[in-house]
C-alpha positions in Angstrom: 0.0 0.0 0.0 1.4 3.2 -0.5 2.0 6.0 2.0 2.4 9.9 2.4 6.5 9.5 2.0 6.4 9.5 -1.7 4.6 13.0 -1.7 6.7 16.3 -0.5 5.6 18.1 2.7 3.9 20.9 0.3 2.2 18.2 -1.4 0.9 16.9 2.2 -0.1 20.3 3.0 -1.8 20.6 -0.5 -3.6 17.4 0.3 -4.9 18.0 3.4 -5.9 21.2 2.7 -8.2 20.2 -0.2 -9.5 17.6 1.6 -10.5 19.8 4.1 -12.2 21.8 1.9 -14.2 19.2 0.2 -15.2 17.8 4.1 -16.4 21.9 4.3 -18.4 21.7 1.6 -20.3 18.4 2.0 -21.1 19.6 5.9 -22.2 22.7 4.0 -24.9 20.7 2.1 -23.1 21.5 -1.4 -24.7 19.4 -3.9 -22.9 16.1 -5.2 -21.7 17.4 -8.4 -20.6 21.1 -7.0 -18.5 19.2 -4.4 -16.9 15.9 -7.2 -15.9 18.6 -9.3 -13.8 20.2 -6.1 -12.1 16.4 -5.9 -11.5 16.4 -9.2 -10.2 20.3 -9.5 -7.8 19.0 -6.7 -6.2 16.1 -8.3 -5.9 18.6 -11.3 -4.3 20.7 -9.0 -1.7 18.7 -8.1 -1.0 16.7 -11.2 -0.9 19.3 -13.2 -0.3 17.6 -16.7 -3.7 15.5 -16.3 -7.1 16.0 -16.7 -9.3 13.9 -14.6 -12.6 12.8 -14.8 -15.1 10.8 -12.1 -18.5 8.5 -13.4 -21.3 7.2 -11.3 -23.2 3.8 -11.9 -26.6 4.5 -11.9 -29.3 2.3 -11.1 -29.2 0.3 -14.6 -25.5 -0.3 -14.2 -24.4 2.3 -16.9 -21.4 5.0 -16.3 -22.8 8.3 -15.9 -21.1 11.7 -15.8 -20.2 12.7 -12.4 -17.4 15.8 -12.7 -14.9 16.5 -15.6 -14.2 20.1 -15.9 -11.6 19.9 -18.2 -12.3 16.9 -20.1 -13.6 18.2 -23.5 -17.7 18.0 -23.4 -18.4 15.9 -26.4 -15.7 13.3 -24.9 -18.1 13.1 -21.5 -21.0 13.3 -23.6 -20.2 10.4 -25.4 -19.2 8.4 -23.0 -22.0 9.1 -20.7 -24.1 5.7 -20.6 -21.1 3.6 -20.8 -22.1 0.1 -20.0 -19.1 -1.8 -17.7 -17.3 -4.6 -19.2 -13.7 -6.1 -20.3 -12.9 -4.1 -23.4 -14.8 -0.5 -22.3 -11.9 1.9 -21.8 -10.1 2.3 -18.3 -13.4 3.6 -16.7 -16.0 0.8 -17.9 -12.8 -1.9 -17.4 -12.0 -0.7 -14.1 -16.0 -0.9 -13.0 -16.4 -4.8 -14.5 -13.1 -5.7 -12.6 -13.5 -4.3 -9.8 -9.8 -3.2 -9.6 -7.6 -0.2 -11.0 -7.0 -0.2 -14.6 -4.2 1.7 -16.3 -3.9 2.1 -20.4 -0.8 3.5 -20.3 -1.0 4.5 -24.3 -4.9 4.1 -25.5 -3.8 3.6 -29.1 -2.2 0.4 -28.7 -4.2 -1.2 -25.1 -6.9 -3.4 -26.3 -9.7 -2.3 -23.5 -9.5 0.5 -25.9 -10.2 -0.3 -29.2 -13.9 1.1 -29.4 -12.9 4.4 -28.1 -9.2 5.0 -29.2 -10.6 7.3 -32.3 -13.4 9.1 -29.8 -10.3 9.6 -27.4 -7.8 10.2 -30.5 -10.1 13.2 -31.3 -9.8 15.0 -28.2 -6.3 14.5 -27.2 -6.2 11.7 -25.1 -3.6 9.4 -25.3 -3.4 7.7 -21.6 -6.2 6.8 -19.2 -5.6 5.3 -15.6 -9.2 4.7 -13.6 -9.3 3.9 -10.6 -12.7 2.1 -8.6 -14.8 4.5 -6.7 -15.6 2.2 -3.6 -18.7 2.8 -0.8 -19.9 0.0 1.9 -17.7 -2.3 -0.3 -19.5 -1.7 -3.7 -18.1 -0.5 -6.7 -20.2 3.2 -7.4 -18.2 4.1 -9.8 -14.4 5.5 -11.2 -12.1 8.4 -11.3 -9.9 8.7 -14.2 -6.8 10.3 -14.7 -6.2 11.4 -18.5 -2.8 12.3 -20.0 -2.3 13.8 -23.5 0.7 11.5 -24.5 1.4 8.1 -23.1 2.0 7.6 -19.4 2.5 5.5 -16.6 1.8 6.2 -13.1 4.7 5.8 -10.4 4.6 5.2 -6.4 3.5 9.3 -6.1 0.6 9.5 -8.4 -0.3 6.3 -6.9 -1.1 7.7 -3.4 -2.7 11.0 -4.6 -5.3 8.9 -6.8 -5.5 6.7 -3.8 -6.6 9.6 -1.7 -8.9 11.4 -4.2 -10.1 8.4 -4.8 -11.0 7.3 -1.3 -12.1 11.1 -0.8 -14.9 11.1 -4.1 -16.1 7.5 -2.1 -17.1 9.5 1.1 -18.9 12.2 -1.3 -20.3 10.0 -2.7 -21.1 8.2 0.8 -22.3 11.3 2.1 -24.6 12.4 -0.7 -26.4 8.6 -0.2 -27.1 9.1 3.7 -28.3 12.5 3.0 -31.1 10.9 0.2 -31.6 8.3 2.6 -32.5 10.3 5.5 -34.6 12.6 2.8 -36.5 9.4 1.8 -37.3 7.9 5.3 -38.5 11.7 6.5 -40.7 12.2 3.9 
């Protein structure tokens, strides 16, 4: 498992400080996309050369659009609905296998072949998705996107862990709150 050695103590800082104000804004009663865009604007933040991405299984088992700021809005668009299985991207991959997935160059992995011209088209070359995790069922994934092929080391290892871990208790969060909405009505 990794651990908070591999990031510098400005990255810790960093860290903790966004996490904070992610915590701030679900105790605020933000909405569930205002505050997955904050994780995701984070991560940005500090991996600065990605563009990240987070989609929600809804209650038919397709990927939906959860947060993507600066993923190019045709890209989400089209692959909003994306049904989980063994050759559907990083995100839909990741989802069936219950397990991180990482296309370190989408043009040659085979998860990728029915998406490598959509991703060809707007500039993404790598994907890396990673399970989004709440009372031990898969919800849904965040994706880190590169524009040129890329491999993750140790360091963007533990900041995907965290952001990761930190989108599951939005996500947590935001089901409690409909829960408790549900039962007091």
């Amino acid at each position: 498992m990794a651990t908070l050695d591999v990031l510098s103590v400005d990255e810790v800082t960093a860290v903790l400080d966004h996490q904070t104000s992610v915590m701030e804004q679900l105790a605020g009663g933000e909405t569930l996309p205002v505050v997955l865009d904050s994780v995701v604007r984070a991560l940005e933040d500090l991996m600065p050369s990605s563009r990240c991405s987070i989609l929600l299984l809804d209650d038919d088992g397709l990927l939906r659009h959860g947060a993507a700021p600066h993923l190019p809005a045709d890209y989400s668009a089209a692959i909003d609905g994306l049904v989980p299985g063994p050759l559907a991207g990083s995100c839909g991959t990741a989802v069936h296998l219950d397990s991180a997935v990482i296309a370190v160059d989408v043009v040659t992995d085979l998860r990728w072949a029915a998406f490598r011209e959509l991703a060809g088209a707007h500039g993404l070359r790598a994907c890396w998705s990673s399970p989004i995790r709440c009372s031990g069922q898969v919800v849904g994934t965040f994706a880190v996107y590169h524009a040129s092929p890329y491999e993750p080391d140790a360091h963007d290892d533990e900041l995907v862990r965290r952001f990761t871990h930190l989108a599951s208790l939005a996500v947590e969060h935001d089901q409690a709150s409909r829960e408790r909405e549900a039962r007091h009505e």
